[in-house]
Steps between C-alpha positions, in 0.01 A plus 500: 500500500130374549460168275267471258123296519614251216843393707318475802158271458471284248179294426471145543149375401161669390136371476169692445233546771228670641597684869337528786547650843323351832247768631660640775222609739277127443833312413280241319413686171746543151501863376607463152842709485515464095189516252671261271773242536813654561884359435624379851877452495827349726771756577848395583724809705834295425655808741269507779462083450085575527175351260248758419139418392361793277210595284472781351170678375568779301737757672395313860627210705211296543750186676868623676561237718845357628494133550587360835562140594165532721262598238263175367343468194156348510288328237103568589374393179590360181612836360519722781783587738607707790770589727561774820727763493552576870712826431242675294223337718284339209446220358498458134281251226597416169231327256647343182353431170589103522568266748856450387648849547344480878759203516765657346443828733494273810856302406674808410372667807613193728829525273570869590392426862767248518767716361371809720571272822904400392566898381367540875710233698852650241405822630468404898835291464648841338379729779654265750826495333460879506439555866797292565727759306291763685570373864870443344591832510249749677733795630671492137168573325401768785818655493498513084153627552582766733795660262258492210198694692737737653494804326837696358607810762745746436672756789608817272615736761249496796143332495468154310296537122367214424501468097138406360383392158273745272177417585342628147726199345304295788185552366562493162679146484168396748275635232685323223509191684101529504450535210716172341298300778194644362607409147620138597165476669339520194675334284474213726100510444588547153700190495269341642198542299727399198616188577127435614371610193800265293380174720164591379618534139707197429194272721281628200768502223524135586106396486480700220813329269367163632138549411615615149693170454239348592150679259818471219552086555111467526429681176753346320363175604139607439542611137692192396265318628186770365710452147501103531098507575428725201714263264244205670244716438535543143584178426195371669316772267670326175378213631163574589496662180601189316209302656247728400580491148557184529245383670394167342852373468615609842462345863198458693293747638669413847786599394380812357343628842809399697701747306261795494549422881832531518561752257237731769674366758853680387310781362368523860881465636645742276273790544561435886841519451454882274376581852810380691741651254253820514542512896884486432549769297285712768705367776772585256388854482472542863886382522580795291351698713706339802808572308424854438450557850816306589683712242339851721640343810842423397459871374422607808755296672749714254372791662522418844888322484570809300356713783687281763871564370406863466388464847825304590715780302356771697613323827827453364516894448374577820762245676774690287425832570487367909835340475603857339353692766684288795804517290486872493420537869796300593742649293332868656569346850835451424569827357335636830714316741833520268401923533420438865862337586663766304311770678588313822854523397525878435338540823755306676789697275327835593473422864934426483511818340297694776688320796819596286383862485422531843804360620700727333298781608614398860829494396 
């Protein structure tokens, strides 16, 4: 009966920035809507045909704005941003970490801006071809109208009854109603902060595999070529070695001091690469560390999609027991109006009977 979050929006592209609202009594000032950067994403309403911009801080929508083929996207400085939302009366600033996702911001924006502005023009041509159907047939549609409003009377013997659902049924379906709306509400913010949260996950899975690859190709690299300096090294000892005891029969001097140079030289190289390697295993270390959070928010991510189709089960209930309670009230009504034209019936038999009675009393 009411569709679900997931089958309505669906997101189309996500970046990280930092928020900011125009000051709305100076309108020259940012006030700083997030402390942090924040995932801003593209929504797509495939039913409604609309794009969404939305951020989402927490359990509150920092950016809900619908997309109209008016708005402008303007670039004030190499990584800053900002557009007007006319129907919430603000205007909003984005500040990005590199000049790069500013760009890609400000091409998806024009992109979404574009497609805004044909869903708009389908629409228009639509509503025309509507009101033609409309002006087609107007005194059909009033007259269907007019038998649907019109409630059911019944004459039973004198005055017209008119025959009235129960009102306690009234207020109960109203009350259930509420309450599923309330429910889809927030699963909707639920939703929401989910697939935020998931953009924001796979952006860092991805840095984090790639910077892996990476500190795992450059050590690699660094201790063959760490192994293939020690080997140098050592055989530069040996020889050094050899000239000492040798000294007499060996080469010059000269020679001797050039390879006491070198052999410092890649001493001097090799301990500076035992600090490289030592920086990678830290680096390394902090990685883990990256993981392990990564592992607690694909945990958590458990937790809240396991919380969502609870969520979503509920609302099935809820729409069950609804479509129970209208099937029950119609098949009551029916009863009542089946007893009604029976009743109506006896009263028409009984009312023979009494003009039979009393003409044979004249008789």
């Amino acid at each position: 009966m009411f569709p679900h979050h997931r089958e309505r929006e669906q997101p189309i592209f996500s970046t990280r920035a930092h928020v900011f609202q125009i000051d709305p009594t100076t309108k020259r000032n940012w006030i700083p809507a997030s402390k942090h950067a924040v995932t801003v994403s593209f929504f797509y309403d495939a039913n409604r045909n609309v794009y969404r911009i939305i951020s989402v801080g927490g359990t509150k929508a920092i950016i809900n704005c619908t997309v109209t083929p008016s708005m402008t996207f303007t670039k004030t400085s190499q990584k800053f941003g900002q557009w007007a939302d006319s129907r919430a009366n603000t205007v909003y600033g984005l500040g990005f970490a590199t000049e790069q996702q500013l760009h890609q911001f400000s091409e998806k924006f024009k992109e979404v801006k574009d497609a805004a502005r044909l869903a708009r023009e389908k629409s228009q041509d639509k509503e025309l071809a509507n009101t033609a159907l409309t002006i087609a047939a107007p005194q059909f549609s009033q007259d269907l109208s007019d038998e649907l409003q019109s409630p059911p009377v019944m004459c039973v013997n004198g005055p017209e009854d008119k025959l009235f659902r129960s009102q306690s049924a009234d207020i109960t379906l109203a009350s259930e109603k509420e309450r599923i709306k309330k429910m889809l509400s927030e699963g909707s913010i639920c939703e929401l902060n989910l697939e935020a949260e998931l953009f924001t996950l796979q952006d860092s899975n991805s840095k984090l595999v790639a910077a892996l690859h990476e500190a795992n190709a450059n050590v690699e690299q660094w201790k063959k070529q760490l192994a293939a300096y020690q080997a140098e090294t050592e055989r530069l000892r040996e020889q050094v070695a050899e000239l000492e005891i040798h000294g007499s029969q060996g080469p010059s001097d000269l020679l001797k001091d050039e390879l006491t140079q070198s052999l410092e030289e890649l001493e001097a190289l090799l301990k500076a690469k035992d600090e490289e390697i030592h920086i990678l295993q830290s680096k390394k270390a902090e990685y883990h560390a990256m993981e392990h959070e990564r592992d607690q928010a694909i945990l958590r991510l458990r937790e809240m999609e396991m919380r969502s189709s609870e969520l979503e089960r509920r609302i099935q209930n809820a729409e069950q027991n609804l479509n129970n309670s209208l099937e029950d009230r119609d098949r009551i009504d029916t009863e009542i109006q089946r007893a009604i034209e029976i009743l109506d019936i006896k009263i028409f038999d009984l009312n023979d009977l009494r003009q039979s009675l009393v003409k044979l009393l004249d008789k």
